[in-house]
C-alpha positions in Angstrom: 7.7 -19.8 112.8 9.1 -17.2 114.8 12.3 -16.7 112.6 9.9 -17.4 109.5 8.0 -14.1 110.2 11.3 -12.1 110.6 12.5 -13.0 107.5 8.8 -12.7 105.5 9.0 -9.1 107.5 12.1 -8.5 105.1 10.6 -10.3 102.4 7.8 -7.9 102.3 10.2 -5.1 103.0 12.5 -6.4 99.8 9.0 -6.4 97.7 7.7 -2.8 98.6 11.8 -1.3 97.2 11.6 -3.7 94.2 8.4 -2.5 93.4 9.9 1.5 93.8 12.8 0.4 91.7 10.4 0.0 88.9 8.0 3.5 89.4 10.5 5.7 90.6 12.7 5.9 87.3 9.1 7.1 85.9 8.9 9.9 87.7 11.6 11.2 85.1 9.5 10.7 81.9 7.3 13.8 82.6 10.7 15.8 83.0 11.5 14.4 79.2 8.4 15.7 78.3 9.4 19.2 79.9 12.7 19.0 78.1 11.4 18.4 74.8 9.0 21.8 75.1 11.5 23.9 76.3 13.8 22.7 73.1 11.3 22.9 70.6 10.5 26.6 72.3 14.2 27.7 71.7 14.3 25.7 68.3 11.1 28.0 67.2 12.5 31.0 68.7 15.7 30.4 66.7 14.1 29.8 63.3 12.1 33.0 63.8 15.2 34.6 64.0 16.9 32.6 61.3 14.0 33.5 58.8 13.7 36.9 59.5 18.0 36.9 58.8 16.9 35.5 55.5 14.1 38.0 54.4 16.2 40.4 55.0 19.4 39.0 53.2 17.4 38.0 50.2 16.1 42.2 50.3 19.8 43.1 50.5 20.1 40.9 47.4 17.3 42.1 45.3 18.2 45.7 46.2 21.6 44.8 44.9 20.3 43.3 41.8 18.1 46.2 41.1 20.0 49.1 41.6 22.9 47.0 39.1 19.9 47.4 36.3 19.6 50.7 37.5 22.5 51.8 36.7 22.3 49.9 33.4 19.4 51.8 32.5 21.2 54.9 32.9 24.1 54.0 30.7 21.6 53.3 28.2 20.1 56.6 28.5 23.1 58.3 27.4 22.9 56.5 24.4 19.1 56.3 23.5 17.8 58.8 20.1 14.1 58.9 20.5 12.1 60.1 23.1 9.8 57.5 23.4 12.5 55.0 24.3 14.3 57.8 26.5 10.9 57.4 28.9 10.4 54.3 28.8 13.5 53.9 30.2 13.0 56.6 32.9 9.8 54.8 33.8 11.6 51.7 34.2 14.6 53.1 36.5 11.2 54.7 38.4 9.5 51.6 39.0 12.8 49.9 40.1 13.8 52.8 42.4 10.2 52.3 44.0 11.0 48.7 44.8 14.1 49.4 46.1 12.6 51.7 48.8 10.0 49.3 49.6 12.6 46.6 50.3 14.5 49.3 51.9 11.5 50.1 54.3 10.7 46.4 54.5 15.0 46.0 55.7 14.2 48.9 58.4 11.1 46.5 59.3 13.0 43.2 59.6 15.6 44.9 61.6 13.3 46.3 64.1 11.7 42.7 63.9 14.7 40.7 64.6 16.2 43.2 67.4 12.9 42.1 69.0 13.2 37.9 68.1 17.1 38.2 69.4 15.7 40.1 73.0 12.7 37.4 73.7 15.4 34.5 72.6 17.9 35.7 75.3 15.1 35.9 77.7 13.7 32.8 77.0 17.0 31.3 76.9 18.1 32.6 80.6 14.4 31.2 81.9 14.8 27.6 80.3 18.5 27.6 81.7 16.6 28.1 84.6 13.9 25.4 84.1 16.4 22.7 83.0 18.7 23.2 86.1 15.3 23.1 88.2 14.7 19.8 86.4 18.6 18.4 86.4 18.2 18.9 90.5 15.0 17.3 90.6 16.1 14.3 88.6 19.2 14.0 90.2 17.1 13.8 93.4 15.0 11.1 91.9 18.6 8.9 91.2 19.5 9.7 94.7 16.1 8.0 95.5 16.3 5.3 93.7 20.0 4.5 94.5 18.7 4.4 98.0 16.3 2.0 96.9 18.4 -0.6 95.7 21.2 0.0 98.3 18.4 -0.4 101.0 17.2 -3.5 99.5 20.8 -4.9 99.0 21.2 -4.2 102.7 17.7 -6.5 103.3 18.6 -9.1 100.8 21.6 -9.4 102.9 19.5 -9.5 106.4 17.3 -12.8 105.4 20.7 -15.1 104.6 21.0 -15.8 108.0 17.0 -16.0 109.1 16.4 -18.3 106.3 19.2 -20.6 107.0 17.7 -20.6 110.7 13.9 -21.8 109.4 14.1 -25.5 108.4 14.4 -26.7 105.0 10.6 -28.3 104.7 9.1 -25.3 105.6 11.1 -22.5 104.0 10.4 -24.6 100.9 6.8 -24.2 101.5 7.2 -20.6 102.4 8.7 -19.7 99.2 6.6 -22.1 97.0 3.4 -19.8 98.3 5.3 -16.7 97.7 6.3 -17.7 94.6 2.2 -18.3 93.7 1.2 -15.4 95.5 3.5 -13.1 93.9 2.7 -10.4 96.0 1.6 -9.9 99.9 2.2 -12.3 102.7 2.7 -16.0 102.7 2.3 -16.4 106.2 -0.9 -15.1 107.7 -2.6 -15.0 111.5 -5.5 -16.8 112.5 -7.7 -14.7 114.0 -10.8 -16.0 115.4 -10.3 -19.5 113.6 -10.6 -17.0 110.2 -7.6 -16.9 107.9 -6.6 -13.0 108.0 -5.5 -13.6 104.5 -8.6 -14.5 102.4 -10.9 -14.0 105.9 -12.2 -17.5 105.4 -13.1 -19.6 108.5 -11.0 -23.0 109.0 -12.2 -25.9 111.3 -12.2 -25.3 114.8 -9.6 -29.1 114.8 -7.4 -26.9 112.3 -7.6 -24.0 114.7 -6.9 -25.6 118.0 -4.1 -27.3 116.3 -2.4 -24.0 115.4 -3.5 -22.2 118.9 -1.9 -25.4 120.2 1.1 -25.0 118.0 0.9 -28.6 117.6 1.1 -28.7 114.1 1.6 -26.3 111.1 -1.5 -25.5 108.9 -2.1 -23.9 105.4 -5.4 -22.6 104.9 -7.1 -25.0 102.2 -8.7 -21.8 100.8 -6.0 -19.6 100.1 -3.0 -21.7 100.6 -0.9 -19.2 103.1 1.0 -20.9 106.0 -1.3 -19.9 109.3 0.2 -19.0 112.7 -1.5 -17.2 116.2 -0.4 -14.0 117.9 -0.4 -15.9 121.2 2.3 -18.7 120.3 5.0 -15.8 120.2 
């Protein structure tokens, strides 16, 4: 019973890193999480700057457009008669030269604009760099961990070959039948003032001179784990 406890010692040991193995690759999915706001951050920063490069392209291009109808109009003065049509055609280059200094003042805007967007990007983009190197160390540190884990538990696994190959056959069967049901916690409990200290029920006081006596091996009829006393080791 002895060797038995060793190797449940481990067992238990083995259980607590298999049961990291499982949460510690979580602790990563809030750093996902991270990752994706600091991406869409730069990916809104970027459009701003992308849209406000459009505006002002398309200004360029109705500027362009306008002034070419422009100076249309004033071949066509040259060649106009009647006065009438003569200012209606001044009125026309007037209007168009008006909306070519309000995209002109609205170019000087955008510019002004997207010298602003292109100074936050670069400051956002040195303080994410920053950010996602803070989260690449603290990740790598969580694979470190969890490489530890499974080496550690290697290392146990390794450890009970030789204890359970010391316990016999009947009762490492038993032992790993009620760890098999139990899933979880020990399989082999102390008796502690006749009371199972795994479900705390009492046994009979035959069933606990028996195992004081370490004249027989007992499994509590309430529980099912194998039961052992301090004072037989």
């Amino acid at each position: 019973m002895k060797i038995l406890l060793q190797l449940q010692e481990l067992d238990l040991r083995i259980e607590a890193l298999k049961a990291r193995e499982v949460e510690i690759p979580k602790q990563k999915s809030k750093f996902d999480i991270h990752r994706k706001r600091l991406a869409d951050e730069i990916a809104d920063r970027e459009k701003m700057c992308k849209t406000l490069a459009l505006e002002q392209h398309e200004c360029e291009t109705e500027i362009d457009l306008k002034q070419t109808q422009i100076r249309k109009y004033d071949q066509q003065l040259l060649q106009v008669k009647k006065n009438d049509e003569y200012q209606a055609l001044l009125h026309e280059i007037e209007m168009l030269k008006k909306q070519v200094g309000l995209k002109e003042e609205r170019i000087i805007a955008i510019m002004v604009e997207r010298d602003e967007s292109k100074a936050r990007l670069d400051e956002d983009k040195k303080r994410i760099k920053a950010e996602l190197e803070d989260i690449d160390g603290q990740c790598a540190a969580i694979d470190t961990e969890f490489t530890e884990a499974v080496h550690e538990r290697q290392e146990l696994e390794r450890e009970c070959e030789p204890l359970a190959a010391q316990v016999p056959p009947d009762l490492l069967l038993k032992y790993r039948r009620i760890r098999a049901n139990k899933k979880t916690g020990p399989a082999v409990v102390a008796l502690i003032n006749e009371t199972c200290n795994g479900c705390h029920m009492r046994v009979t006081p035959q069933i606990a001179n028996e195992i004081l006596g370490n004249t027989r091996q007992h499994a509590c009829s309430y529980c099912g784990r194998l039961l052992y006393h301090h004072d037989n080791f």
